[in-house]
C-alpha positions in Angstrom: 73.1 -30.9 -2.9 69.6 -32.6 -2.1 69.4 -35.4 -4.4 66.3 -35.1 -6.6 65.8 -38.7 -7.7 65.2 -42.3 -5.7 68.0 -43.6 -4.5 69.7 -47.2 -5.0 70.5 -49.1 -2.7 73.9 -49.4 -3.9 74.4 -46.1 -3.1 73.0 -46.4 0.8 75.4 -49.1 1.9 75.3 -50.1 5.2 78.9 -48.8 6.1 80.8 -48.3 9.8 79.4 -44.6 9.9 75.6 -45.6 9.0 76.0 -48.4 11.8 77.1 -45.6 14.5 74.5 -43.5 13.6 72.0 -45.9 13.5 72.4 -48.3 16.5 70.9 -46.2 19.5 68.2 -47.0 17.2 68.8 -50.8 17.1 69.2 -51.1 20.3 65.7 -50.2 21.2 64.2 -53.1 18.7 66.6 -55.5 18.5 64.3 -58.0 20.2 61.9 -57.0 17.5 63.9 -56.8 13.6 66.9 -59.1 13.2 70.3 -57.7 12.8 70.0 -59.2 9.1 67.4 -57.4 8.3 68.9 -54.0 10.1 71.7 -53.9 7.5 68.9 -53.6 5.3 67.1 -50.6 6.7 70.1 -48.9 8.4 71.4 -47.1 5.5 67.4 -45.6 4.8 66.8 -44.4 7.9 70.3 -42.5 8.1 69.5 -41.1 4.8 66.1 -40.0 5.6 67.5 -38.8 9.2 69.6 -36.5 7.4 67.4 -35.4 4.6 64.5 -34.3 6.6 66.8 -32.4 8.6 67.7 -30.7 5.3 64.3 -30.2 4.2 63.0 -29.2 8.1 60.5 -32.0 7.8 58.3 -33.4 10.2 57.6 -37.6 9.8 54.5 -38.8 11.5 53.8 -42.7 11.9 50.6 -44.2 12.6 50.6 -47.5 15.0 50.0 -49.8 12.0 53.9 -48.9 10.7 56.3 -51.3 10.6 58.6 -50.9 13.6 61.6 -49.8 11.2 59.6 -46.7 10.3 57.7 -46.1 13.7 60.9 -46.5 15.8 63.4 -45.7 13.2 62.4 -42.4 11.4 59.2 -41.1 13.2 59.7 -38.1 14.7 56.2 -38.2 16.2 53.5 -41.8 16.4 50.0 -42.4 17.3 46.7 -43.0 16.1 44.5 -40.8 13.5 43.4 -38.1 15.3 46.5 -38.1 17.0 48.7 -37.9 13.9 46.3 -34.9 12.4 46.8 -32.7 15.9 50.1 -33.2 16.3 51.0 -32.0 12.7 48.6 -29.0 14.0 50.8 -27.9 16.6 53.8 -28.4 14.9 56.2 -25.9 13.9 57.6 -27.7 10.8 56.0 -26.9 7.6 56.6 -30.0 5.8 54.6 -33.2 6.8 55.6 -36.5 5.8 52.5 -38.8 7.1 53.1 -42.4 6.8 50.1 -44.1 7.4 47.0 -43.9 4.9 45.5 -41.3 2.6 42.6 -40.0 5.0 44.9 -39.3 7.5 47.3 -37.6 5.4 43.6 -35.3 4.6 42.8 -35.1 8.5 46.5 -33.6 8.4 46.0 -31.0 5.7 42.3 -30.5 7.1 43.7 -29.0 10.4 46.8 -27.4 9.2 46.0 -26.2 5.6 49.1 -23.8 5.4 51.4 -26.9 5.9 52.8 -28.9 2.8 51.7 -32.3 3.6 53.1 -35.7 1.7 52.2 -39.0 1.5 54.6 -41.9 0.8 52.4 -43.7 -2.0 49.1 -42.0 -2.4 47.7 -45.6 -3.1 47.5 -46.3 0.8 44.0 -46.6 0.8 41.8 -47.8 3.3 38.7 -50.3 3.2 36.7 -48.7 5.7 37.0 -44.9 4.2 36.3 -46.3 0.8 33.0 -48.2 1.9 31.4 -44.9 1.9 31.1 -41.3 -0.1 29.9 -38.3 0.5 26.7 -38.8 -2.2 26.1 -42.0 0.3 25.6 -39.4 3.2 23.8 -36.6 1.2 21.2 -39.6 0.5 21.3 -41.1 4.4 20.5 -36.9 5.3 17.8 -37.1 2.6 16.2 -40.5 3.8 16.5 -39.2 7.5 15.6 -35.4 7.6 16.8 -33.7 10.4 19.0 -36.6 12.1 22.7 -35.3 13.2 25.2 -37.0 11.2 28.4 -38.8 13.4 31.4 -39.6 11.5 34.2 -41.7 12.2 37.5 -39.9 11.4 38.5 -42.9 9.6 36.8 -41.4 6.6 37.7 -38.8 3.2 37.5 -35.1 3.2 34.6 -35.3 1.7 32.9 -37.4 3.9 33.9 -35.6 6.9 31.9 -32.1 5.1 28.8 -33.5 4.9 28.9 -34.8 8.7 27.6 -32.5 11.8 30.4 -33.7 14.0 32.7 -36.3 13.9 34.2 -39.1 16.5 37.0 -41.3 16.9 37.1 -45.0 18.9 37.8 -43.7 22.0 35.1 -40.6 22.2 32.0 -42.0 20.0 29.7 -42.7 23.1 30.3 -39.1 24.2 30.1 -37.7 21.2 26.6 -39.3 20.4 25.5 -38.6 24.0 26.4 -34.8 23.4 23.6 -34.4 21.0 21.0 -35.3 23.0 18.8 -36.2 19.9 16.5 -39.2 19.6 18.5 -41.0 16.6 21.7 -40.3 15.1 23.4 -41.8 12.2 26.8 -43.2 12.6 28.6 -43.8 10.0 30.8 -46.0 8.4 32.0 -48.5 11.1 29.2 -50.9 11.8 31.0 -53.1 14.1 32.2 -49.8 16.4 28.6 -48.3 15.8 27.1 -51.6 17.2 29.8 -51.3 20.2 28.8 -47.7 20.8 25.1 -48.6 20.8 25.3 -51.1 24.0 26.7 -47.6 25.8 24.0 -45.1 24.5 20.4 -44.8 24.9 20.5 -43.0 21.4 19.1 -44.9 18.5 21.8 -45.5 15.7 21.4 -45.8 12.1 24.5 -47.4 10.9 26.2 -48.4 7.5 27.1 -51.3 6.9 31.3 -50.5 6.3 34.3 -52.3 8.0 38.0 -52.8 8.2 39.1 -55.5 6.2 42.0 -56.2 9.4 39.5 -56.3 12.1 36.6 -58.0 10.2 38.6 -60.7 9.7 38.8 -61.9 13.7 36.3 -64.5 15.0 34.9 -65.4 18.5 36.0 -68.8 17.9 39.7 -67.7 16.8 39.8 -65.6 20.1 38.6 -69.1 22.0 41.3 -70.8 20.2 43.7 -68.4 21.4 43.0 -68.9 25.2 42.6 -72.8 25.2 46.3 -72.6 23.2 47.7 -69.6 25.9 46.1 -70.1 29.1 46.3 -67.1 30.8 46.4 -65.0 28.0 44.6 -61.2 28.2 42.9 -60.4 24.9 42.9 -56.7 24.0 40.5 -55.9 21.0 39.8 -53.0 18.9 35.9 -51.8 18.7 36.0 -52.0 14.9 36.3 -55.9 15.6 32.9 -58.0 15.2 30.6 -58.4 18.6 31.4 -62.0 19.1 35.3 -60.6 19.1 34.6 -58.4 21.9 32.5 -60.7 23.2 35.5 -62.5 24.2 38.1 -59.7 25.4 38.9 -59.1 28.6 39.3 -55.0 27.3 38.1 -53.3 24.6 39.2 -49.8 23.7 40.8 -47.8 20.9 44.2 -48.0 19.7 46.0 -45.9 22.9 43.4 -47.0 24.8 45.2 -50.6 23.7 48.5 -49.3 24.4 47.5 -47.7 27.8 45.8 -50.4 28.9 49.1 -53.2 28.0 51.5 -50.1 29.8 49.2 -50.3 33.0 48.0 -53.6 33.5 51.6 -55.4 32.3 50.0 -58.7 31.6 52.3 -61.7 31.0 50.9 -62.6 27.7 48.6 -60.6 25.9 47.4 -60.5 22.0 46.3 -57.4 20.5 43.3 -58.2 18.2 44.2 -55.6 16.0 47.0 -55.0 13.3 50.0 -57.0 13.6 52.8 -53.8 13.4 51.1 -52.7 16.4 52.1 -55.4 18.5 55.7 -55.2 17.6 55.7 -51.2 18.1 54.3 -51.9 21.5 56.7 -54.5 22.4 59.4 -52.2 21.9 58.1 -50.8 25.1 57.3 -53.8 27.2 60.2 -56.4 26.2 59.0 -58.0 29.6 55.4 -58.6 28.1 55.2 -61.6 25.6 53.0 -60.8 22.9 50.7 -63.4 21.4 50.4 -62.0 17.3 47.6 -62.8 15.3 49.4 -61.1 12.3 46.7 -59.8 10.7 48.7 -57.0 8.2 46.7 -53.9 6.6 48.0 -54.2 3.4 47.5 -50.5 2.5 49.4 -49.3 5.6 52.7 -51.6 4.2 52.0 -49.9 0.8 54.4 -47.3 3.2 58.7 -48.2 2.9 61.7 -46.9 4.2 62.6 -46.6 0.4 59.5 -44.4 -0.4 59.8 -42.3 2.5 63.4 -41.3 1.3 61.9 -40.3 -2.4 59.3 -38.5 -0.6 61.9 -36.4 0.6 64.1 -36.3 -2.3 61.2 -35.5 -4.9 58.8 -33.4 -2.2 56.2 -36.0 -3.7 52.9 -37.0 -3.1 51.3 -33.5 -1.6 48.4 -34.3 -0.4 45.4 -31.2 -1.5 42.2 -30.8 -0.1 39.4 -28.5 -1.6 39.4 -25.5 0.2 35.6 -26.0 0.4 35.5 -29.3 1.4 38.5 -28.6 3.8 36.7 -26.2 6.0 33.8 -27.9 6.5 35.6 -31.0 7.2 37.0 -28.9 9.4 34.4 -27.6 11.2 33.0 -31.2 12.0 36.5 -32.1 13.3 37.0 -29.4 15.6 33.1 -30.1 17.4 34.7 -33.2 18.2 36.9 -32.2 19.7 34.9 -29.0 22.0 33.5 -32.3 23.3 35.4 -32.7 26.0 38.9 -32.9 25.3 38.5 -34.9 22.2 40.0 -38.0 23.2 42.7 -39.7 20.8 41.3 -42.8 19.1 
């Protein structure tokens, strides 16, 4: 019988069997989560192992995850975008998304017949709530005939009232692929002033940011190389100008990841959120990883424990207007007939 209520966790003790099942697991990110703390998680991520089974689920991680979650019980990883098309192409009809409410939307946006849950519907995020839709109905008002671009970092509703939308990685060519005079870009500031230096396009921008990435300095980053010399700095565009100011790369969360698999520095800090690092040390043990430990505090609003009640109480669907969903939709998928829609 699937067990309808939360389990204890004196009844998911971490016994001989769960440590069979569990160490291939441990193995891979032992370097990264003590043994202490494994005894801990172990007996959660058998138990959600075998309930999604049960339930023929489909567990997505975003990058931000703690590496218990990412490594441990996602079936699939990646950033937004990445999350949302991969749930689109899935066969599964259940969708567990562990990473924040406007992905768990983008999800439902582009596979509307799935059942789509989020772990704790309060996983928020600052840079989707710095704008609303009624904010762009009044930007389209001020600015007649302008093509709204939207980050996908943004609500349903958002997304309907925007002409196309754009991730990290594909802004520049989405912008460039109107061939209009001015666009407004919305919500990202800091990536909006990034994309400007790259486009000949003027940009109206709003004045919205990440409260993980707003929080780096120039100076912090100087700090960082007179403390590590050698070090290769990595930065996410949603970071302030002087922060990319002093990178060595900038680029989007796989373009992060792709860039630390090719170049294989010897000490690198990723000026982004701190989970990230210790997912992508998992794959580069021979890489030392220099964390700032800034933490997203809505993407740790997401547990082993909660992911398990997901599954035992099929809670919290996610629902999207139908309305709102297909024009949401329809600014999603012009993204991504530009070009091939690169992940960001």
């Amino acid at each position: 019988m699937i067990p309808t209520t939360l389990s204890t966790p004196s009844e998911l003790a971490y016994t001989a069997a769960v440590r069979r099942a569990t160490d291939p697991i441990y193995q891979k990110v032992r370097h990264i989560i003590p043994e202490i703390e494994w005894a801990v998680h172990a007996p959660y991520i058998a138990a959600i192992e075998e309930l999604k089974r049960t339930r023929k689920a489909l567990i997505l991680a975003h990058n931000y995850q703690t590496p218990e979650i990412f490594h441990g019980v996602a079936d699939l990883a990646g950033d937004s975008l990445g999350l949302a098309r991969q749930a689109a192409e899935s066969d599964a009809e259940l969708i567990v998304l562990c990473g924040v409410h406007f992905m768990a939307e983008t999800a439902k946006i582009l596979c509307p017949d799935k059942r789509v849950l989020i772990p704790d519907p309060e996983a928020g995020c600052s840079l989707a709530d710095s704008i609303t839709a009624a904010d762009v109905r009044l930007l389209k008002e001020r600015y007649p005939g302008v093509p709204v671009v939207t980050y996908v970092n943004t609500s349903a509703a958002v997304k309907a009232e925007t002409d196309v939308c754009c991730t990290s990685a594909n802004a520049v060519e989405v912008v460039n692929s109107l061939g209009a005079e001015r666009v407004i870009f919305l919500p990202d500031e800091y990536l909006g002033q990034h994309v400007q230096k790259h486009t000949s396009t003027q940009l109206i921008l709003w004045r919205g940011h990440c409260e993980v990435h707003e929080r780096f300095s120039g100076e912090e980053l100087r700090d960082y190389r007179r403390n590590h010399p050698g070090i290769e700095i990595v930065a996410h565009p949603e970071c302030p100008q002087d922060v990319l100011a002093e990178a060595d790369y900038v680029g989007s969360t796989s373009g992060m990841i792709n860039h630390v698999g090719e170049r294989k520095p010897a000490k690198v800090l990723l000026v982004t959120e701190c989970s990230m690092s210790d997912n992508v040390a998992v794959q580069h043990p021979d890489v030392e990883f220099v964390r700032p430990c800034n933490l997203c505090p809505h993407m740790k609003l997401i547990t082993l424990p909660k992911i398990l009640h997901a599954l035992e109480t099929m809670t919290h669907e996610v629902e999207v207007d139908p309305q709102i969903g297909a024009r949401a939709k329809s600014a999603v998928e012009r993204m991504l007939a530009v070009g091939r829609g690169k992940q960001g």
